[in-house]
ZADO-426972 format. One record per residue (C-alpha): x, y, z. Coordinates in steps of 0.1 Angstrom, whole numbers, plus 5000, padded with zeros to 4 digits. Example, Ala and Ser with C-alpha at 12.3 -4.5 7.8 and 13.67 -1.06 7.14 Angstrom:
# ZADO-426972
512349555078/513749895071/
//
This chain:
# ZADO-426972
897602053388/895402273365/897002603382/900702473378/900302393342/898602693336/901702903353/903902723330/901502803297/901203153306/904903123310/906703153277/910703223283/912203093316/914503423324/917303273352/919703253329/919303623316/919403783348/922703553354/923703723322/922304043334/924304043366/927503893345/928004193321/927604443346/931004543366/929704483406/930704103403/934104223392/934804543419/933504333446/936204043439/938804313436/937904433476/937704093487/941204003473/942704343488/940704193522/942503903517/945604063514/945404343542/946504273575/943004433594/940804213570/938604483560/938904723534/936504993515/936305233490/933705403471/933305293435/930905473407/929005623439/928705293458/930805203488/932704843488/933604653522/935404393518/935904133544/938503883546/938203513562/942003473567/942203543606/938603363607/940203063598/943703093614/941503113647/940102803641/943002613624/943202443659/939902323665/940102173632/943401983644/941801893672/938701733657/936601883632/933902113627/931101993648/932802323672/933602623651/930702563628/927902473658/924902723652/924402963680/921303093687/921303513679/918703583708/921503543735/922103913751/925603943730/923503963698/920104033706/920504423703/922604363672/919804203652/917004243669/914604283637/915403913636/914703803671/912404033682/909303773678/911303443692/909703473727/906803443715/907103193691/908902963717/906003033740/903502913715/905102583703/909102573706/910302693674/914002663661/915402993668/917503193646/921103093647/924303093627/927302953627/929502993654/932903083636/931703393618/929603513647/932603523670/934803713640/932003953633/931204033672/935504083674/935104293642/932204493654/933704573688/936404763671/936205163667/937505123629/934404963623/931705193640/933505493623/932505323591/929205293599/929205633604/930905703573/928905523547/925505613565/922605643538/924905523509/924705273485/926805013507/927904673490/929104443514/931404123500/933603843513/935403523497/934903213516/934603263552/935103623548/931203603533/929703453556/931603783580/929904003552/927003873556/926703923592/927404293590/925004323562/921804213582/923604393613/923004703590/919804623581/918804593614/920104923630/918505103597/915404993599/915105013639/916505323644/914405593632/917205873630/918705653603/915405763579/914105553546/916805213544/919605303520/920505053494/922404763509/923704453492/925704173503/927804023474/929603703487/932003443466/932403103479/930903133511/929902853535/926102863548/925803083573/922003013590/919702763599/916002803585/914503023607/917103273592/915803213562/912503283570/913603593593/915103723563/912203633544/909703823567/912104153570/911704093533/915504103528/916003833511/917004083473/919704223494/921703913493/923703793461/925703453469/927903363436/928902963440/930402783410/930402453402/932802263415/933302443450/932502203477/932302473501/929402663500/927602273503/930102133530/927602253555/924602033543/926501763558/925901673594/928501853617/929901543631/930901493598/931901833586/935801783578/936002183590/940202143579/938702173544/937202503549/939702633570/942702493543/940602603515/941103003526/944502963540/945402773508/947002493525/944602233520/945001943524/948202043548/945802183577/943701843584/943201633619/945601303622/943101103632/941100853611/937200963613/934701183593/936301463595/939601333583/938401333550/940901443530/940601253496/938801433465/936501173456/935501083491/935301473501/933401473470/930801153476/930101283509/929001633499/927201483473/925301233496/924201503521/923501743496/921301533473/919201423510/918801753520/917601873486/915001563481/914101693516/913302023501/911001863472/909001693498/908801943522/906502123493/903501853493/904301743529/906001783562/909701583562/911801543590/915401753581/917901583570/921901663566/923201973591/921202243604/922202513581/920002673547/920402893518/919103233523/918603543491/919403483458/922403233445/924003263410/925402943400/928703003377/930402823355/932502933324/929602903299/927503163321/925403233353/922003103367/920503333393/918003143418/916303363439/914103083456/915402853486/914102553481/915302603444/918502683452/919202433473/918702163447/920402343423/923602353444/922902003445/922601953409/925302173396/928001983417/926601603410/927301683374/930501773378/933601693349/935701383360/938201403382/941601533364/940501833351/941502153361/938202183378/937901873396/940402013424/938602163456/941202463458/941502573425/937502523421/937102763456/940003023441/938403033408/935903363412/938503593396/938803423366/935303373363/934303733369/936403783339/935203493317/932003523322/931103873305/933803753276/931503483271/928503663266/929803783235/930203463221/927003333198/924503063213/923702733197/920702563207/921202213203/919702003172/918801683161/921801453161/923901613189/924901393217/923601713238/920201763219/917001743240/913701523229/912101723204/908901743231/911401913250/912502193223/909202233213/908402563233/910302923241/910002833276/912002473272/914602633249/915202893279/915602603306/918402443281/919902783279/919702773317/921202453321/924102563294/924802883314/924902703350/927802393333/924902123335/924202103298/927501973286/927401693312/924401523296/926101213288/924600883298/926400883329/924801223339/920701233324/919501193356/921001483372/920501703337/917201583342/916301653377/917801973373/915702063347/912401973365/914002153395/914502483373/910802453362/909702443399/912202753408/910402933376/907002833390/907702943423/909603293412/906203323389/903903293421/904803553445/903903793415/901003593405/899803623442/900103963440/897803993409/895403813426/895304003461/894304293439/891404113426/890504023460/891004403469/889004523446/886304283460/886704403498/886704753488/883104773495/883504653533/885704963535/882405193514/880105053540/882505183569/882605503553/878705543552/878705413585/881005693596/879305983577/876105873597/877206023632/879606273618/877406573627/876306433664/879106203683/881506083654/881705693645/884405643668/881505753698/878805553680/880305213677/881905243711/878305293724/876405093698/874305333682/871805213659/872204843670/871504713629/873904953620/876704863646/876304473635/876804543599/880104773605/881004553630/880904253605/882504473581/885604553600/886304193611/886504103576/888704363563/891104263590/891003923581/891704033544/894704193556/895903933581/895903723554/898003963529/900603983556/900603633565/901603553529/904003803529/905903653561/905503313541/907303473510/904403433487/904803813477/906903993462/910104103482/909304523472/905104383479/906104643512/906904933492/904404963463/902505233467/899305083459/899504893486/901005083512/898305333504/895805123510/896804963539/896905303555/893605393542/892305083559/894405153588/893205533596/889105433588/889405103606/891705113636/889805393657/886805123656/889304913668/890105113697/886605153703/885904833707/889304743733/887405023751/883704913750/885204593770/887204773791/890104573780/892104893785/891104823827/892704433823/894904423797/896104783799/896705053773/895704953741/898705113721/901004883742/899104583748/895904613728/897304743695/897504453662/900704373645/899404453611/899104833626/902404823632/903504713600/901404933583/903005243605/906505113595/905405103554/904105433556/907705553572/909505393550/907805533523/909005823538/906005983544/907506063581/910705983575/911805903612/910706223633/908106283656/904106273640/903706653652/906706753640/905806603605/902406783606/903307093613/906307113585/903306993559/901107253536/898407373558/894907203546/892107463540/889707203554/889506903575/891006603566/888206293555/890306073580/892006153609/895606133603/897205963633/895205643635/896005603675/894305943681/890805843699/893505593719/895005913732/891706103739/890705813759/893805773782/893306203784/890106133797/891205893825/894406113830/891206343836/889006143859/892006053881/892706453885/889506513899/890206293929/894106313932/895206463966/899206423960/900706703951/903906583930/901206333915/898806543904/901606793886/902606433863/899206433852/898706803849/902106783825/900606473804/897606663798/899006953786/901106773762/898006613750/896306943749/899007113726/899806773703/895606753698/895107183691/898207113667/896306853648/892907033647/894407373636/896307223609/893007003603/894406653601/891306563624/888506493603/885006623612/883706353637/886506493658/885006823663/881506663670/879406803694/878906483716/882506313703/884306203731/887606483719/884806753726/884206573760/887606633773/887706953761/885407053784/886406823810/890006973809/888507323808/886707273839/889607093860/891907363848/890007613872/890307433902/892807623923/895507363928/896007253888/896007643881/899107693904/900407423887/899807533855/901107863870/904707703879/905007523843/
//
């Protein structure tokens, strides 16, 4: 309680509302509408340009919701919006940053797997079968790419988004990501929670920008349950012949009445957002259909923009936006012309801008207590509220909503504080772990001159000494366990990957730390039962940390030799050997080695001749170019070892004729 009201004192403007505003003025809200109506108007449903430097694709929905016009005559949506899992061999390779840990997590306990709906999977997979769309992969390969959709032709957009993301960041020839964002206007839900937190881990959650206004029912139809899903609204809704496209039967999904369309959304929504404000102090069993928000949401209305960059946040603002909605008879209050209204508000909204802000006062109907008007930060939630078309519904009939949504926007603020907060603190707690890492580094410049620390700890040298570095490197990798444990959470900032304090350090950790490591797969000859450490030995934070230091671009997606031998050549050894799987290498050599001595097949022993003279050229590259520090070179250091091991076996008779063919 003390930490929360502390967040909130430290806290003195509460800044949705001008990032709504922020994202309002500038023109990408306005060119992405004007690609998804020329979607919606060509016959292919896709269409792109380049605009200011940036390339627009716009998708359209249209022949997404002609092909399912029929199963919504036939009965409703609990079909052509069913999720389907994305770890099924159709999709796998198509997002496999997404599904690549599923196995395992199934394995361990059963967890939901990532799935989406099954409409826009089928139109995307049709769409990316085509040879129109590879060629524009091709084409707009390390641009600045905006991807953007109306209605069901977002949730399409939003599909080949995270299939972009997933082929740039998996395929190294691509190089550093290139700026991607998704931009989408009125679209259903497209994923279930473990989407969200996918997303969340890849830490892709900024490259999504979902605008919803007030009174569109469908971006929240799919909170319902699916058995109740009236699917004929969506599908009506972006052929513009709703309610003419409906079942016949009487049921849930014959809904077909405003009020009652609107009652339901409202019920299902309001459950599944309580669900949400539970699920923060304790577990809840889900409620409404199977699908979540995911990225950021920026809730329009004519008086401005909210952005929400939080899920649990958003989904009660969704909530909260439509239960205060105007009274039926308004403009507004019809479902089609509150789904077809982005172009006007794309337009409205900047005009607005212009237009002087009144706080309210004593006296008006609107006003707040004066408690509530009594700080900066209170005056920006009312401005909040304004901007998302709560504040003018605070009537009687409407303070509850006005006030849950304004609790709800102090929780979002909280939680959009605490990733950033989290942050601050993790360097604090650096800063305290930093001298595990000095005591490694003394550790190491002990046996630099005789064996290298790599040798020493693998052999426990110095028993006293061994303990203490052991200890030492158990709790730096707990340190960092725990930074990337929050990160898959959420609790750090989406860019936490790509600050360079950080990814510095992490590789500093990773180059001092991960040859002990190695050392110690090897001491327990896990290598003999497990198998090679670099496939089956090697932690998941070294992964990571390999992938942050590419991405920085520090190897930009070509081979580690390749990378060394284009850099300025050092005039003396490095302090740390640069590739951090190196003594994993020497030991595999030294078996490759072993098993030479006593090979008799001929074709047998020439494999392991050839993977020992790779190894010899990749390790002389890395010493003359001295990206081996000095424990490498040590006189008793297992590298030295093999040296000589390989020197020997190289004038036995058979390897030199070998040798002689190569």
């Amino acid at each position: 309680m003390d930490d929360a009201a502390g967040e909130e004192e430290a806290s003195m403007f509460e800044t949705s509302h001008v990032l709504g505003a922020l994202l309002a003025s500038s023109p990408l809200l306005a060119r992405a509408w004007d690609r998804c109506a020329a979607a919606t108007a060509a016959a292919p449903g896709l269409v792109h340009g380049e605009d200011g430097g940036t390339v627009y694709v716009g998708f359209s929905g249209v022949q997404a919701a002609l092909s399912a016009a029929g199963a919504a005559v036939a009965g409703g949506g609990a079909d052509a919006f069913a999720p389907v899992a994305l770890a099924g061999d159709a999709t796998r390779r198509l997002f496999a940053p997404l599904v690549a840990a599923e196995p395992d997590a199934a394995a361990a306990g059963g967890e939901q797997q990532v799935a989406v709906q099954a409409l826009a999977l089928q139109c995307f997979l049709k769409l990316c079968g085509s040879p129109d769309f590879q060629m524009l992969l091709d084409q707009i390969r390390g641009k600045a790419v905006v991807f953007t959709g109306h209605s069901l032709g977002g949730a399409i957009a939003a599909l080949a988004a995270l299939h972009y993301l997933c082929i740039s960041s998996s395929t190294a020839t691509w190089g550093p990501s290139p700026p991607v964002l998704c931009v989408t206007f009125g679209s259903p839900l497209l994923g279930n929670e473990a989407l969200s937190k996918a997303i969340l881990r890849e830490r892709w959650g900024g490259n999504f920008c979902h605008v919803v206004s007030q009174h569109d029912v469908v971006p929240r139809l799919l909170f319902c349950p699916l058995d109740a899903v009236p699917a004929h609204v969506i599908v009506g809704m972006q052929l513009q012949q709703w309610p003419a496209v409906r079942p016949h039967h009487a049921g849930g999904a014959a809904v077909t009445d405003i009020d009652a369309l609107r009652h339901l959304v409202q019920v299902h929504a309001g459950a599944v957002a309580m669900e949400q404000k539970l699920a923060d102090a304790a577990a809840a069993p889900p409620s409404g259909g199977p699908y979540r928000p995911f990225g950021t949401y920026v809730m329009c209305s004519p008086d401005g923009a909210v952005c929400v960059d939080n899920p649990t946040a958003a989904v009660q603002m969704l909530y909260a936006t439509f239960a205060s909605s105007s009274s039926p008879g308004s403009p507004e209050s019809s479902p089609e012309a509150a789904h077809s209204c982005y172009g006007d508000l794309v337009v409205k909204m900047p005009q607005h801008l212009l237009l002087k802000r009144r706080l309210p006062v004593d006296g008006d109907d609107n006003a707040p207590s004066p408690a509530v008007a009594a700080s900066n930060y209170d005056a920006g939630v009312s401005l909040a509220l304004e901007a998302s078309g709560i504040h003018a519904m605070v009537r009687a009939a409407h303070a509850t909503e006005a006030s849950t949504a304004r609790q709800w926007l102090r929780t979002s603020r909280r939680a959009g504080r605490r990733p950033s907060l989290n942050s601050a603190a993790l360097a604090t707690k650096l800063g305290r772990i930093t001298p595990c890492r000095a005591q490694i580094e003394w550790y190491k410049a002990l046996f630099d001159g005789e064996m290298g620390y790599y040798d020493a700890f693998k052999q426990r040298r110095s028993p006293k000494k061994f303990g203490k570095a052991n200890m030492y490197r158990i709790k730096l990798g707990q340190f960092w366990d725990g930074v990337l444990a929050m990160l898959d959470a959420g609790q750090l900032p989406h860019d936490f990957h790509r600050r360079a304090k950080w990814v510095n350090a992490a590789r500093f950790y990773q180059l001092l730390v991960e040859p002990l490591d190695i050392a110690d797969y090897h001491r327990h000859n896990l290598h003999r039962t497990r198998g090679r450490y670099m496939t089956h030995g090697r932690e998941r934070r070294y992964e990571l940390f390999d992938r942050w230091w590419q991405e920085k671009g520090c190897v930009g997606g070509v081979s580690a030799a390749s990378a060394m031998a284009s850099r300025r050549r050092r005039s003396k050894n490095a302090g740390l050997t640069q590739d951090p799987c190196f003594w994993a290498r020497v030991e595999e050599a030294r078996e490759l080695a072993e098993s030479c001595r006593v090979e008799r097949d001929a074709a047998a022993l020439a494999m392991m001749v050839d993977e020992l003279q790779e190894f010899e050229s990749y390790s002389g590259e890395l010493v003359a170019s001295k990206e081996v520090s000095t424990d490498v070179l040590a006189p008793l250091s297992s590298y030295t070892l093999w040296v000589e091991e390989w020197s020997q076996l190289k004038l036995r008779d058979e390897v030199r004729a070998i040798l002689l063919q190569f």
